[in-house]
C-alpha positions in Angstrom: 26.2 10.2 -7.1 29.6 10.9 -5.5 28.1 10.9 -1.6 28.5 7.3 -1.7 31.7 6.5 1.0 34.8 5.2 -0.6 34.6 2.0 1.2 31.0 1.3 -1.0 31.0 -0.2 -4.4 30.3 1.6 -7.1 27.1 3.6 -7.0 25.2 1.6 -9.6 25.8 -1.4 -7.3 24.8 0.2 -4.7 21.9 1.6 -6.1 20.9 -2.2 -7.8 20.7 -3.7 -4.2 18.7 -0.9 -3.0 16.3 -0.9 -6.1 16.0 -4.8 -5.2 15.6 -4.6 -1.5 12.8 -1.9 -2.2 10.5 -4.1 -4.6 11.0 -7.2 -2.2 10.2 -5.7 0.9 13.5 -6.1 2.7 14.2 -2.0 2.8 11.1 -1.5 4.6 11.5 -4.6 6.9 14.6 -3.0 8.0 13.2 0.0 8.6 10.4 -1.5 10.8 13.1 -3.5 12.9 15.6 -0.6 13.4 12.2 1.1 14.9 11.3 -1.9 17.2 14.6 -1.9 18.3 15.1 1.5 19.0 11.3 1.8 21.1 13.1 -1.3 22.9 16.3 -0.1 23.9 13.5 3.2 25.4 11.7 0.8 27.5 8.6 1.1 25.0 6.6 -1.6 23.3 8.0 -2.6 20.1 4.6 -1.5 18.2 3.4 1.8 18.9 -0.3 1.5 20.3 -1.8 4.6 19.4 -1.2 6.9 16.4 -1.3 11.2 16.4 -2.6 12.1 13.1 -2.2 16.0 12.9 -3.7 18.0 9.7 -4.1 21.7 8.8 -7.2 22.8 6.7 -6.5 25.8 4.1 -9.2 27.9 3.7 -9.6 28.2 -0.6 -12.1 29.9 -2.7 -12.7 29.3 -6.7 -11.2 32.8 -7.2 -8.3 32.8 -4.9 -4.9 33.4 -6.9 
């Protein structure tokens, strides 16, 4: 735990406000504003429209090893 920046409290505080903001919501309602405001500051609509959703199939057998 000794990435934390020097200017930071210790990492037990640290890690309380972030265990906090996580169960409330607040982390990921940061998260979701940082976005708007970077598709903003591109020109873009602050909700993406359309979504890509990319998978890869694996071929498998019952006696593959």
């Amino acid at each position: 735990m000794a990435d934390i920046p020097g200017e930071f409290p210790p990492w037990q505080t640290v890690y309380w406000y972030y265990r906090q903001w996580v169960k409330d919501g607040t982390w990921d309602n940061i998260n979701r504003l940082l976005i708007a405001n970077n598709r903003m500051m591109e020109d873009k609509e602050w909700q993406p429209t359309t979504a890509i959703i990319d998978s890869q199939t694996t071929k498998n057998t019952s006696t593959s090893t």
